[in-house]
MILORO-162214 format. One record per residue (C-alpha): residue number from 1; chain; x, y, z. Coordinates in steps of 0.5 Angstrom, whole numbers, plus 2048, in hexadecimal, padded with zeros to 3 digits. Example, Ala and Ser with C-alpha at 12.3 -4.5 7.8 and 13.67 -1.06 7.14 Angstrom:
2
NODE/num/chaine/xx/yy/zz
NODE/1/A/819/7F7/810
NODE/2/A/81B/7FE/80E
***
This chain:
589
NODE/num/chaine/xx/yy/zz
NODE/1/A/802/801/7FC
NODE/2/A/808/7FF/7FF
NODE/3/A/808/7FA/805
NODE/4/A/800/7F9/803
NODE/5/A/7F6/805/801
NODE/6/A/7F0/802/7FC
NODE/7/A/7E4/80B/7F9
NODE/8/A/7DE/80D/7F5
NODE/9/A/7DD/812/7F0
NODE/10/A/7D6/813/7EC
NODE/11/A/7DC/810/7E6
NODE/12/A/7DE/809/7EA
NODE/13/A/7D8/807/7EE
NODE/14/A/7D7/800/7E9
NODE/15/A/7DF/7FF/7EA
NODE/16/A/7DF/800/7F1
NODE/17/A/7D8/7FA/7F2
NODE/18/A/7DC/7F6/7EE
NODE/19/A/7E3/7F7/7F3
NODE/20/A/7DE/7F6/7F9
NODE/21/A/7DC/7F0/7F7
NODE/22/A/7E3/7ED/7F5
NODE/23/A/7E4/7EE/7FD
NODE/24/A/7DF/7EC/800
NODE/25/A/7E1/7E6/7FD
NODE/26/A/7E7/7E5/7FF
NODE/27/A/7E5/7E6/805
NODE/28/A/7E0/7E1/805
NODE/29/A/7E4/7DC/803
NODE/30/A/7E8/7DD/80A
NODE/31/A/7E2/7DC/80D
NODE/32/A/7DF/7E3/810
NODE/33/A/7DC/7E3/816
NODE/34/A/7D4/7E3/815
NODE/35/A/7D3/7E8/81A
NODE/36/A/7D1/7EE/815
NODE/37/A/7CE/7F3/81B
NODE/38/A/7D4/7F7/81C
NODE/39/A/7D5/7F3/824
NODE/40/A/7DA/7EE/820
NODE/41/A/7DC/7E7/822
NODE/42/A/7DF/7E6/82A
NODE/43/A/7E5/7E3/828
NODE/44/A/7E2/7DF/821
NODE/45/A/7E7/7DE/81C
NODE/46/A/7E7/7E3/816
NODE/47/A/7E1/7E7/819
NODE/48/A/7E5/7ED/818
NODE/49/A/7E5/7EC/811
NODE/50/A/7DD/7EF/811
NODE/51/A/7DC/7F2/817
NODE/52/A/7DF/7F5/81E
NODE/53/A/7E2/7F1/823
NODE/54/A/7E1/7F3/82A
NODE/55/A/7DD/7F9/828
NODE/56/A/7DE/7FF/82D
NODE/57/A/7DD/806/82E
NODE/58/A/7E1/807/834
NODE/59/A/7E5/80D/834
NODE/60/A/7ED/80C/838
NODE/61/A/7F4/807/838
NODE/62/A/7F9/806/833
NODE/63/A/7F9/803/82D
NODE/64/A/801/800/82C
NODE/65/A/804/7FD/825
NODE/66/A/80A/7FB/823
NODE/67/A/80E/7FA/81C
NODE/68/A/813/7F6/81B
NODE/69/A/817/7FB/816
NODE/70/A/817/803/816
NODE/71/A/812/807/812
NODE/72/A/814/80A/80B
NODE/73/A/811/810/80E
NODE/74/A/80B/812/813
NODE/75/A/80B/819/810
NODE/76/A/804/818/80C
NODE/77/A/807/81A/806
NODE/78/A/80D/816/805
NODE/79/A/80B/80F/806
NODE/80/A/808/80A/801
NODE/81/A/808/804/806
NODE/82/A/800/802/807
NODE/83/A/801/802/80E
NODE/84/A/803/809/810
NODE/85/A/7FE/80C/80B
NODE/86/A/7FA/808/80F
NODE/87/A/7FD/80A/815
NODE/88/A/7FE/811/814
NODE/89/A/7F6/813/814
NODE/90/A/7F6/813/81A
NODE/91/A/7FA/81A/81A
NODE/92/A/7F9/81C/813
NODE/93/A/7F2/81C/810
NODE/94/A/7F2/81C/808
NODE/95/A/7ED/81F/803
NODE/96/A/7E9/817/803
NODE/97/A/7EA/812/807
NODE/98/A/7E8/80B/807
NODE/99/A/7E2/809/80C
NODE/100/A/7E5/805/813
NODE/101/A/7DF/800/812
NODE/102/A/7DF/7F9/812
NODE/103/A/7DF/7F4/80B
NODE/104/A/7DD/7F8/805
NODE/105/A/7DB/7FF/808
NODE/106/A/7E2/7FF/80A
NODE/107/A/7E3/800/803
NODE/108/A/7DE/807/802
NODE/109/A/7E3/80D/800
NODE/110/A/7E0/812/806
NODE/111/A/7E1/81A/806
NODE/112/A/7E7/81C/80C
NODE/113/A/7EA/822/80B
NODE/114/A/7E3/823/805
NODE/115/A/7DE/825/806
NODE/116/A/7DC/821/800
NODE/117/A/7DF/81B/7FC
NODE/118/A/7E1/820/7F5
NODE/119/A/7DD/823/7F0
NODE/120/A/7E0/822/7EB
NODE/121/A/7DF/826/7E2
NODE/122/A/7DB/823/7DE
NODE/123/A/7E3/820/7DB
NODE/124/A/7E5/81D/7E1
NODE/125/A/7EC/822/7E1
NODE/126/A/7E9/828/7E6
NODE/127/A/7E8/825/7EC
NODE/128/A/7E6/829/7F3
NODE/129/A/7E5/828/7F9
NODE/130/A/7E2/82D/800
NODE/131/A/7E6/82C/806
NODE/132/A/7E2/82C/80C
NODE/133/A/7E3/832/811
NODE/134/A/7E4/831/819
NODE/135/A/7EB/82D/817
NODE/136/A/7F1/82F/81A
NODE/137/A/7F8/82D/81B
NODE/138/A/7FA/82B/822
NODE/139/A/7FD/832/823
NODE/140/A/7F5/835/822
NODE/141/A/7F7/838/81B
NODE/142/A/7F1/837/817
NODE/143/A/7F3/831/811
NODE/144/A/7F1/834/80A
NODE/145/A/7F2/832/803
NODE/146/A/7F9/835/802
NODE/147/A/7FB/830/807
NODE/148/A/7F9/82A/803
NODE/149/A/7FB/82E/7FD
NODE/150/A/802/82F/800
NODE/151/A/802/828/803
NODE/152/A/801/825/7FC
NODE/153/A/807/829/7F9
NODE/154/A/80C/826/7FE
NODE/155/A/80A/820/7FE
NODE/156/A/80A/81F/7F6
NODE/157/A/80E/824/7F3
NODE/158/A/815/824/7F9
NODE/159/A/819/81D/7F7
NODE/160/A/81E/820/7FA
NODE/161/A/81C/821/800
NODE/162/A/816/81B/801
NODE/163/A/817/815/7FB
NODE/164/A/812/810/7FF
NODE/165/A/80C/812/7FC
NODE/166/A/807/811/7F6
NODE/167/A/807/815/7F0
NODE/168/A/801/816/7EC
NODE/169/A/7FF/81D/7EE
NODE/170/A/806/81F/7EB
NODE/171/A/805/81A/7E5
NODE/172/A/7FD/81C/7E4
NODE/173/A/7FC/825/7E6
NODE/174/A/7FD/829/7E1
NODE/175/A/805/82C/7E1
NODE/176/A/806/827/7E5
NODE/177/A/80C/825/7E1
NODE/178/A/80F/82C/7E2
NODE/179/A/80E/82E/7E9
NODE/180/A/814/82D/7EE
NODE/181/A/810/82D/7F4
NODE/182/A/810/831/7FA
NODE/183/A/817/831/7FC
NODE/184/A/81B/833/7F6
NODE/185/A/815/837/7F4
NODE/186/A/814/83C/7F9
NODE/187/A/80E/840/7F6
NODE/188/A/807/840/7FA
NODE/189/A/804/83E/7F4
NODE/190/A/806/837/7F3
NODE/191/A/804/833/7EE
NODE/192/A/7FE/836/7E9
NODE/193/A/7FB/830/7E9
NODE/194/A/7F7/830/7F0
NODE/195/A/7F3/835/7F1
NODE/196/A/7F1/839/7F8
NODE/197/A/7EC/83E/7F7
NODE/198/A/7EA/83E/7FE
NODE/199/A/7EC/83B/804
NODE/200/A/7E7/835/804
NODE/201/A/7E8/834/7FC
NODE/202/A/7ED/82F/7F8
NODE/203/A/7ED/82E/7F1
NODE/204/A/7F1/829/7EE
NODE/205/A/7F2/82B/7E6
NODE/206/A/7F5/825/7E3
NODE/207/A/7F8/823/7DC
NODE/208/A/7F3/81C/7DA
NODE/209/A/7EC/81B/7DD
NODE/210/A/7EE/816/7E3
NODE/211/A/7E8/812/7E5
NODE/212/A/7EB/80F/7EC
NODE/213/A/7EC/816/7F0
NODE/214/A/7E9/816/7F5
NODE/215/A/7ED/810/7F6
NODE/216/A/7F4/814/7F6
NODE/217/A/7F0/819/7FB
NODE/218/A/7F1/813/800
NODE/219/A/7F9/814/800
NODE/220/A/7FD/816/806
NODE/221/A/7FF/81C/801
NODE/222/A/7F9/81F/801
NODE/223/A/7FB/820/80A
NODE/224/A/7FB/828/80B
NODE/225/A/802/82A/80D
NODE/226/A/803/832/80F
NODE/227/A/808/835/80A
NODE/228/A/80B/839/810
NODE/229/A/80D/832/814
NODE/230/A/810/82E/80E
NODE/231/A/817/82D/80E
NODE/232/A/817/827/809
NODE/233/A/81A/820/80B
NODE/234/A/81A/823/813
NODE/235/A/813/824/813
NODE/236/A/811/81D/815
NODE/237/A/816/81F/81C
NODE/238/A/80F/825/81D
NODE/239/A/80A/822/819
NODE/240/A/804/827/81A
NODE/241/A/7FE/823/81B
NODE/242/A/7F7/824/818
NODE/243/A/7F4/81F/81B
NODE/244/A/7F1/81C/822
NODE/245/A/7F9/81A/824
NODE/246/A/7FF/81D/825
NODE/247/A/805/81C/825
NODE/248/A/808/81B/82D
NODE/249/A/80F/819/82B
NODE/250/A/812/815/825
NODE/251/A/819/811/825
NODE/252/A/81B/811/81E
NODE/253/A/81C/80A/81D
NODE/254/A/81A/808/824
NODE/255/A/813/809/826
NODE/256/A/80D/80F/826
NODE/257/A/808/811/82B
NODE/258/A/802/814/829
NODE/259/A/7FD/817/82D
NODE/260/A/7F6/81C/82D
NODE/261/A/7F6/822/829
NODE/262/A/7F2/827/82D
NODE/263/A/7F1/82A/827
NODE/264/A/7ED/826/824
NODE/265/A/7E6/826/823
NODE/266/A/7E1/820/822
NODE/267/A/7DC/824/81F
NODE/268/A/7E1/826/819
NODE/269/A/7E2/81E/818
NODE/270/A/7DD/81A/816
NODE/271/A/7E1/813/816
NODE/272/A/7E6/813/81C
NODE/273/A/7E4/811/823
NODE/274/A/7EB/812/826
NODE/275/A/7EA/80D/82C
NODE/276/A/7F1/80C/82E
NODE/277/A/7F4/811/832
NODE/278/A/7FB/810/830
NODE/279/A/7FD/80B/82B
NODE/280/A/805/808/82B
NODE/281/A/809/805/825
NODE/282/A/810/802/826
NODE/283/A/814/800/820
NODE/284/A/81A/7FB/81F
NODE/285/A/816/7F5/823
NODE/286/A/818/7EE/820
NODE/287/A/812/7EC/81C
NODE/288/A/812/7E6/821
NODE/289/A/812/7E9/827
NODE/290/A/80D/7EF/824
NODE/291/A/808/7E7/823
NODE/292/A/80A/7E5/82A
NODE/293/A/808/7EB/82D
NODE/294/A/801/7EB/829
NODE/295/A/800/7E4/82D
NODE/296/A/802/7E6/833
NODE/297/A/7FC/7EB/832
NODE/298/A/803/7F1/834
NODE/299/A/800/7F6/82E
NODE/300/A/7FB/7F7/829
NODE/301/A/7FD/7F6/822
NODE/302/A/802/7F5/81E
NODE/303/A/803/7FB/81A
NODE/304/A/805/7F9/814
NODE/305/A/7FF/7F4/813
NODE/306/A/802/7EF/80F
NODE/307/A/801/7EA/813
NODE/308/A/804/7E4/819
NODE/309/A/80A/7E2/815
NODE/310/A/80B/7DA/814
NODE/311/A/80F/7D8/819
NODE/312/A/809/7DB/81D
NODE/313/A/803/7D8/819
NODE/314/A/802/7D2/81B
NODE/315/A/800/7D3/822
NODE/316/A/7FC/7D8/820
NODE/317/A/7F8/7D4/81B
NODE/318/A/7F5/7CF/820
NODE/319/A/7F5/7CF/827
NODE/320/A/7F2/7D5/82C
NODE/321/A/7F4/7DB/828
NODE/322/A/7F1/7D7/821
NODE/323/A/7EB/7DC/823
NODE/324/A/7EF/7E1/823
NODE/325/A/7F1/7E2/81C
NODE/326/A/7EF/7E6/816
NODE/327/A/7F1/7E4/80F
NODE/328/A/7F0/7E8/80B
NODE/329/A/7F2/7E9/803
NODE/330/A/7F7/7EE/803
NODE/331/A/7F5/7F1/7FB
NODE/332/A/7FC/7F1/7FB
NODE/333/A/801/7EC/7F6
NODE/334/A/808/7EA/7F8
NODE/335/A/80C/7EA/7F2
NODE/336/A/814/7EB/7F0
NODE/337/A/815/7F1/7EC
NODE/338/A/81B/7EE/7E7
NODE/339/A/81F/7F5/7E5
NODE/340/A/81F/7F7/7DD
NODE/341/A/825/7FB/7DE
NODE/342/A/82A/7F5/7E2
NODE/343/A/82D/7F0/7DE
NODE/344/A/82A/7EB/7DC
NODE/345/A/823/7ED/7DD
NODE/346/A/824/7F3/7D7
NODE/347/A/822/7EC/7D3
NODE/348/A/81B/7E9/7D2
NODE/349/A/81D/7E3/7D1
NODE/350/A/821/7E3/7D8
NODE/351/A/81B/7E5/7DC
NODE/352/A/817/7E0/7D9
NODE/353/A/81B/7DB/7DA
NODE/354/A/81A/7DE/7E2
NODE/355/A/813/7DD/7E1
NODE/356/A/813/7D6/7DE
NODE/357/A/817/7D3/7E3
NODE/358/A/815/7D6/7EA
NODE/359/A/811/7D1/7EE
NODE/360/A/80C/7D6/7F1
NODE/361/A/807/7D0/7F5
NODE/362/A/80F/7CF/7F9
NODE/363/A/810/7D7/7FB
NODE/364/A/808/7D7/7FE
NODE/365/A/809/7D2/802
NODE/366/A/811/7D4/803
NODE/367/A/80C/7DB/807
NODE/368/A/807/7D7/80A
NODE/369/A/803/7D3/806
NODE/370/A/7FC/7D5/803
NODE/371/A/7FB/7D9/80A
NODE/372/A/800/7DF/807
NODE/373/A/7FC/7DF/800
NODE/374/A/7FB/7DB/7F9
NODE/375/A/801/7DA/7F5
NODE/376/A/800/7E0/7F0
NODE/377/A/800/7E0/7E8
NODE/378/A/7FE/7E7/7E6
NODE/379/A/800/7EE/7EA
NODE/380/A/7F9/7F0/7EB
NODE/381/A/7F6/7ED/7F1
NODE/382/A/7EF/7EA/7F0
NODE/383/A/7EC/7EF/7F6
NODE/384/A/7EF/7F5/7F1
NODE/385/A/7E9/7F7/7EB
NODE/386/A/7EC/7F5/7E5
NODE/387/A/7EF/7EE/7E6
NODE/388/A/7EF/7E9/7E1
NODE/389/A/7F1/7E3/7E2
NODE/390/A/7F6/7E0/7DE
NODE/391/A/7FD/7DC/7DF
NODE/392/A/803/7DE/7D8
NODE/393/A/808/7D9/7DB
NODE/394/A/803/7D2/7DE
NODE/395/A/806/7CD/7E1
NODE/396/A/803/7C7/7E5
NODE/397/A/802/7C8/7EB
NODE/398/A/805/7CF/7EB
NODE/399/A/80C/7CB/7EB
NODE/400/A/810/7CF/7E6
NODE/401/A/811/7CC/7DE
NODE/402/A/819/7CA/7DF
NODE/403/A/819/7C8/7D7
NODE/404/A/816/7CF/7D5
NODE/405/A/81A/7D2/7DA
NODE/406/A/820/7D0/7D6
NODE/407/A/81E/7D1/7D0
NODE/408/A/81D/7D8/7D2
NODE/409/A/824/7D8/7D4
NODE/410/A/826/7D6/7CE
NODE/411/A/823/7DC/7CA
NODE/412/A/826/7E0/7CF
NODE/413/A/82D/7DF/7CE
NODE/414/A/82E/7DB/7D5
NODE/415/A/82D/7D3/7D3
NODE/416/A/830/7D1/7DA
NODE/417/A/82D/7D7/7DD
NODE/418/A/82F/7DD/7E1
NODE/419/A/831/7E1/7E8
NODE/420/A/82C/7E6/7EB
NODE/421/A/82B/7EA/7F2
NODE/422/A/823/7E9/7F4
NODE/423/A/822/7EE/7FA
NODE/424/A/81E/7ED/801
NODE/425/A/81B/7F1/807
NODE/426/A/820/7EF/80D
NODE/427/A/81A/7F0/812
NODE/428/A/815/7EC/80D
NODE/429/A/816/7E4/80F
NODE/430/A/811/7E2/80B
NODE/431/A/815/7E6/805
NODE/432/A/81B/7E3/806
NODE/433/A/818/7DD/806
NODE/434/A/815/7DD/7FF
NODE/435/A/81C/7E0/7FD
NODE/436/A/81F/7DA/800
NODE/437/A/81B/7D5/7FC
NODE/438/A/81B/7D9/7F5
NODE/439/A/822/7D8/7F6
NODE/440/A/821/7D1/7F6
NODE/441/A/81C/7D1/7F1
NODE/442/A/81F/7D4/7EC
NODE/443/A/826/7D0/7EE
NODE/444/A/824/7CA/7EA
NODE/445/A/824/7CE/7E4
NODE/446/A/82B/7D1/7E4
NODE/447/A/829/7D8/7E7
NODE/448/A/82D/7DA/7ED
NODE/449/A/82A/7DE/7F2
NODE/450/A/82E/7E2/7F8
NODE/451/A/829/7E6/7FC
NODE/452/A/82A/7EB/7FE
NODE/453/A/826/7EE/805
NODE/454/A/824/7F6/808
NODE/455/A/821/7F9/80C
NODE/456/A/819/7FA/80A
NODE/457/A/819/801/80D
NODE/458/A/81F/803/808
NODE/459/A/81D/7FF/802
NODE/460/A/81B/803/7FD
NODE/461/A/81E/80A/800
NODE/462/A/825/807/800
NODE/463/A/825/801/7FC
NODE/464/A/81F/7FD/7F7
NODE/465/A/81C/803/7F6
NODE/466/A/823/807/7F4
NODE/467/A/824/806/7EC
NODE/468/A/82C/807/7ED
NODE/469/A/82D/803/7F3
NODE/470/A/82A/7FD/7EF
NODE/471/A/82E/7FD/7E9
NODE/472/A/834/7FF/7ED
NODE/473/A/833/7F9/7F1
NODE/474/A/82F/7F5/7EB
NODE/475/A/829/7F3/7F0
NODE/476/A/826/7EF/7EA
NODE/477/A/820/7EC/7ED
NODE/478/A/81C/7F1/7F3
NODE/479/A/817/7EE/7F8
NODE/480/A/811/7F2/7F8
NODE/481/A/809/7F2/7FB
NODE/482/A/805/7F7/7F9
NODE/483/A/7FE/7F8/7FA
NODE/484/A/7F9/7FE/7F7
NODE/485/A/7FA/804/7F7
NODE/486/A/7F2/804/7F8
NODE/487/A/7EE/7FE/7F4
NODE/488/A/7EE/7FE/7ED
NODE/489/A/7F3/7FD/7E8
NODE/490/A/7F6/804/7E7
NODE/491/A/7F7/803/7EF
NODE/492/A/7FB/7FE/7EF
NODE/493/A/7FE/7FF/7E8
NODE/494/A/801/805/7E7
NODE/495/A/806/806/7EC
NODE/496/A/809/7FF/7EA
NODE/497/A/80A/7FE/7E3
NODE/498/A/809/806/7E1
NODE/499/A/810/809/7DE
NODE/500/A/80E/810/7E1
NODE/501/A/80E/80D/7E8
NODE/502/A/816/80B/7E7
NODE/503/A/819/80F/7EC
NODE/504/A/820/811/7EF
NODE/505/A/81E/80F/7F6
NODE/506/A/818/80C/7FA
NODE/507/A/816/809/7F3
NODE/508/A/811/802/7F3
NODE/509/A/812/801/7EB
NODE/510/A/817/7FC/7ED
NODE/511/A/818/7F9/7E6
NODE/512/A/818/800/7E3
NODE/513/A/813/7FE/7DE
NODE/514/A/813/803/7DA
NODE/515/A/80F/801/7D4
NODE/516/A/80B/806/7CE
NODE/517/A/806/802/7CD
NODE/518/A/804/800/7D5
NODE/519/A/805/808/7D6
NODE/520/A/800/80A/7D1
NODE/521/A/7FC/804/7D3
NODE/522/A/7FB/806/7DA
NODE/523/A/7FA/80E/7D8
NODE/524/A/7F5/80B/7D4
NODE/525/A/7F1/808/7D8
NODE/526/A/7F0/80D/7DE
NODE/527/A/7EE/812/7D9
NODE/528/A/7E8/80D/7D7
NODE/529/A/7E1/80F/7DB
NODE/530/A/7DE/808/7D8
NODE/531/A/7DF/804/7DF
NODE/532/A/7DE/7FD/7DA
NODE/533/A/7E4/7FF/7D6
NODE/534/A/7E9/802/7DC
NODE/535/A/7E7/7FB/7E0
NODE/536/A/7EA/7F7/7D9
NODE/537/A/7EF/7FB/7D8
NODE/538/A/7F3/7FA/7DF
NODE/539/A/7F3/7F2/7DC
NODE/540/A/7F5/7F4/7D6
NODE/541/A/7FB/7F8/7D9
NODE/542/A/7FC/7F2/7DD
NODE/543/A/7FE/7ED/7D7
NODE/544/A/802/7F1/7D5
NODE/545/A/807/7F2/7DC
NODE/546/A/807/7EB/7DC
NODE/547/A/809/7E9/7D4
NODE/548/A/80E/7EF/7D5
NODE/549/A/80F/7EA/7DC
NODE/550/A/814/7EF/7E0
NODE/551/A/80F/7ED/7E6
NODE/552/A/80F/7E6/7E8
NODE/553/A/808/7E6/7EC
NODE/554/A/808/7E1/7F2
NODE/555/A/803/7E1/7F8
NODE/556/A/7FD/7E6/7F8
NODE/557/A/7FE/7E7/800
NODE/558/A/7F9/7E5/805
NODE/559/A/7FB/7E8/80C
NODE/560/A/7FA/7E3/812
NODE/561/A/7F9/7E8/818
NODE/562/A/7F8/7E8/81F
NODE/563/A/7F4/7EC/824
NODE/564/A/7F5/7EC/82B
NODE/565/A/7F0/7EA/830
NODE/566/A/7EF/7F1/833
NODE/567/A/7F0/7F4/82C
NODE/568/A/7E9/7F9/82A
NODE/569/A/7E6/7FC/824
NODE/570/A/7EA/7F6/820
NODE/571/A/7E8/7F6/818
NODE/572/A/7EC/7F4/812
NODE/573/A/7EC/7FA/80D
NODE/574/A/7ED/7F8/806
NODE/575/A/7EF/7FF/804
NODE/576/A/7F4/7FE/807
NODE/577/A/7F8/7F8/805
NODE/578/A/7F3/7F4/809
NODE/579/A/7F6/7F6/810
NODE/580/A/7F2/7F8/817
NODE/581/A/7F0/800/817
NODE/582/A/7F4/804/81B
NODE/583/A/7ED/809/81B
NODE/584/A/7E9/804/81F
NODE/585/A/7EE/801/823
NODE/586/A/7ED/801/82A
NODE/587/A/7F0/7FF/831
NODE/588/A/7EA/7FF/834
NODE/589/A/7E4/7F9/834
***
C-alpha cells in the first residue's frame, strides 16, 4: 500500500501467527514498553508499540492533524495511501476491519460492516458475509448490501473516473474482466458476480479460490456508497458517511472538518468509540513545520504516520521528547523501481549494473540512519509472511560492487554508462535525500542521474503512476515505498510486480513488470489452501523480482514517530503501515 492495510480466515490462521510473531518482533527490537495492561507507559519511549499511551475514555475536544501534501483522494474508494484507508474508517466502515488494539492484536481482522468474518465454499471461491442491521447513512437511509455492492463496482471497475485504487475485485470476480462497471453500464444489475439475495447478504462469486478474502474485505472499497448520491470523481466533495463522523466541510487541497454523525449508532458498532467531537486535517503543511508543531504539542499527529524528518530526528532522539517516541517498523520497503519499458532498463544487464553499483548503507544513512530502517535486499519485508532472507547482488557492507557494476555495463552495451531520470515525492526530504545520494552513488559508475521531483498528492495520478507519462518523459528510475496491502505476501506482492496490476493512471506497478512466469506464480499460490506452501511461495516469487532485478530494495522502513504530550489513546497499528490509530485517538486524557 502506498505511503504505507495488513485477518484471519479458518485458511490462514497458521500464516497469520506466523505474521504476528514477526512483528512483535520487530517491535521488541525497538524496545516496546513492557507495560502489557492496556494503561501504557506515561511518556516511555516505544510504549505504544504494545499498549495505549494515555488511555481515556472521555468523551469531547478536537482531534487535529496535518499532512505535508494532499491526499490522492478521501473519497474510501479512490484512495491507495495507507493513511487515508486508515483515515477514512472513521466515515466509511468496511465489511472487516483490522481490530484498534495495541501490539499483536492490532493485527486481528474483526467484523465492521459484518456481522462475521466471511464463510467461505468448501473451494474458497464463494465467499459470503451478512451485514449487521441498525447501520445507517447520515441521511437515516438504511445501508444494505447493494450499497457495498455498488461501492465495489465504482471503486474497481470506472478507471475513468477513480484510478487510485487496487484491483483485485476486478482481476479475481467472475466476469470481472468484461463488466464496464456502473458508469458505462447503467443496468441495476451490475456484475453477476456479487450476489444480494437480500438486503443483509453479499456473496462474492470468484474465478480461483483466494484464501486471503477476508483480508480484501478490510479495503475502503467495501465502503457502502448509495448509488443515488454518486457522482463520480465529485462525490469526494459530498461523501455521504456510514460511520461515526461526517463531513462538516472539505477544501479540496486545503483542509477538512469532520464531525459527529448523529446517525450513528454505538450498538451497530463494535470497534469505534468516537471520542472526539470534531476532528480536523490541514494538507500542504512543510513537513517541517508539521514536526515543529508536534513539539510544540500545537495538533495530534502527523496524518501520514511516516515519521519526524531527519532534520527533526536529532532532537527528538534524545533529550525531553526521547520519551515521546515510538519507532516502529513500517512492514513497509523503500525501494527504486528501474522501468522495463524506458530506455536503458528494457535491458537486464543495465538493471543489473544498478543493482551492483548502488551504495545502499550511503542512501540509509542519507535518510536518517538506522532510526528510518535497515538497508533492504529483498522486496518483502521481514514483518510480511513469506519473507526470505537473501541478498542476489552482495557487496561488503551494502557499499555496491563497482567491478560487477561495470561489467554489467559492458554487457549492456554502455561500457562508459548512461543517462537517466529517478523520480522523487517534493514533499517527502527524506526521499529526496536518498535520490540525492543515489545519484552520487551510482556517479562513481558512470550512470548520471537527473532527479526529477513532484508532488506526492499527484504522483501516481498524474505522473510515476501513468505509463504514458513515464515514456514520453523517459523517467527510467521511479522512488517507491510500499507497505502491505494486508501481511502476507500476496499483500504486499501482487499489486507491484503483477502485470494485470499495470494501469493507464493511479498505477503502483512502476516498473511494469509484466512477467508470464511471476504472474502465474502469483495466481498459483493464492489459490493454494496449504498455509506452508503459499508461505514458500511469496519467497520464492521474490527471488524472482530481484533475478529479473527491475526493483532495487533499499531501506525496510522504520517510523521514528511523535505523540504530543496531551495526545490520548495513542497506539502503533501494524495493519496500517505502523502508524498511530486514528480509531483510537483522542484529545482528551
Amino acid at each position: 500500500m502506498r505511503g504505507l492495510p495488513q485477518v484471519k480466515t479458518r485458511r490462514v490462521t497458521a500464516g497469520v501467527a506466523s505474521v504476528l510473531a514477526l512483528s512483535l518482533g520487530a517491535s521488541a527490537c525497538g524496545g516496546g514498553g513492557d507495560d502489557n495492561d492496556g494503561s501504557g507507559g506515561n511518556g516511555k519511549k516505544d510504549a505504544a508499540l504494545t499498549s495505549i499511551v494515555n488511555a481515556s475514555s472521555k468523551k469531547g475536544g478536537t482531534v487535529t492533524y496535518e499532512h505535508s501534501d494532499v491526499p490522492d483522494s478521501l473519497d474510501p474508494g479512490n484512495t491507495y495511501y495507507g493513511w487515508v484507508q486508515n483515515f477514512s474508517r472513521l466515515y466509511g466502515r468496511t465489511l472487516t476491519s483490522f481490530k484498534p488494539a495495541a501490539g499483536k492484536e492490532g493485527l486481528e481482522v474483526v467484523p465492521d460492516l459484518a456481522e462475521s468474518l466471511g464463510q467461505p465454499s468448501d473451494d474458497a471461491k464463494t465467499w459470503a458475509y451478512k451485514l449487521r442491521k441498525g447501520v445507517k447513512f447520515q441521511d437515516g437511509t438504511p445501508v444494505t448490501s447493494k450499497d457495498v455492492k455498488y461501492a465495489i463496482e465504482r471503486s474497481n471497475f470506472s478507471p475513468e473516473a477513480l484510478s487510485n485504487g487496487p484491483t483485485y475485485f476486478k482481476s479475481y470476480l467472475v466476469g470481472g474482466d468484461k463488466y464496464k462497471g456502473p458508469y458505462k453500464d447503467k443496468s441495476p444489475e451490475g456484475i453477476k458476480s456479487i450476489e444480494t439475495p437480500d438486503d443483509q447478504t453479499i456473496v462474492f462469486k470468484l474465478k480461483q479460490p483466494f484464501a486471503d478474502f477476508d483480508y480484501l474485505a478490510t479495503f475502503s472499497q467495501t465502503a457502502p456508497v448509495p448509488r443515488a448520491k454518486d457522482d463520480g470523481a465529485k462525490y469526494v466533495q459530498h461523501i455521504v458517511s456510514s460511520g461515526p463522523y461526517q463531513f462538516q466541510s472539505y477544501e479540496e487541497g486545503r483542509s477538512a472538518t469532520l464531525v459527529r454523525n448523529p446517525q450513528w449508532d454505538p450498538k451497530t458498532d463494535p470497534i469505534r468509540k468516537a471520542l472526539p467531537d470534531k476532528i480536523t486535517i490541514k494538507f500542504k503543511v512543510n513537513p517541517v513545520t508539521v514536526d515543529n508543531n508536534l513539539l510544540a504539542d500545537k495538533i495530534t499527529a502527523d496524518a501520514a504516520g511516516t515519521g519526524v524528518q531527519p532534520q527533526t530526528q536529532p532532537k527528538v532522539l534524545r533529550g525531553k521528547y526521547a520519551n515521546q517516541t515510538d519507532s516502529s517498523y513500517a512492514g513497509a520497503t523503500q525501494y527504486i523501481a528501474l522501468n522495463v519499458n524506458v530506455k536503458p532498463f528494457d535491458n537486464v544487464h543495465c538493471r543489473k549494473a544498478v543493482q551492483w553499483g548502488l551504495d545502499k548503507q550511503s542512501v540509509l544513512d542519507a535518510m536518517g540512519g538506522s532510526p528510518k530502517g535497515d538497508v533492504a535486499t529483498t522486496l518483502l519485508p521481514p514483518s510480511v509472511n513469506g519473507y526470505t532472507k537473501f541478498d542476489t547482488y552482495p557487496s561488503a557492507g551494502h557499499k555496491g560492487d563497482v567491478a560487477k557494476a561495470k561489467e554489467e555495463l559492458k554487457a549492456c552495451g554502455k561500457p562508459n554508462g548512461f543517462n537517466t531520470i529517478l523520480t522523487a515525492r517534493s514533499d517527502r526530504p527524506a526521499e529526496v535525500a536518498a535520490a540525492t545520494a543515489i545519484q552520487a552513488s551510482l556517479k562513481k559508475i558512470g550512470v548520471n542521474i537527473e532527479i526529477k521531483q513532484f508532488p506526492s498528492g499527484k504522483y501516481f495520478s498524474n505522473f510515476a503512476g501513468v505509463p504514458s507519462y513515464v515514456h514520453q518523459n523517459k523517467l527510467g528510475m521511479l522512488s517507491m515505498a510500499w507497505g502491505a496491502d494486508w501481511p502476507t505476501g500476496f499483500g504486499f506482492l501482487d499489486q507491484i510486480i503483477n502485470g494485470a496490476a499495470i494501469k493507464p493512471s493511479g498505477g503502483n506497478n512502476l516498473m511494469e513488470l509484466d512477467d508470464p512466469k511471476i504472474n502465474k506464480a502469483l495466481t498459483d499460490a493464492i489459490a493454494n489452501t496449504d498455509d506452508a506452501a503459499r508461505t514458500k511461495a511469496w519467497g520464492d516469487i521474490d527471488k524472482m523480482v530481484l533475478d529479473n532485478a527491475s526493483v532495487v530494495p533499499l531501506v525496510y522502513r522504520k517510523n521514528l514517530l511523535l505523540r504530543p504530550a496531551s495526545a490520548a489513546n495513542v497506539t502503533v497499528t501494524q495493519a496500517y503501515l505502523g502508524m498511530y490509530d486514528y480509531l483510537l485517538m483522542s484529545s482528551t486524557k
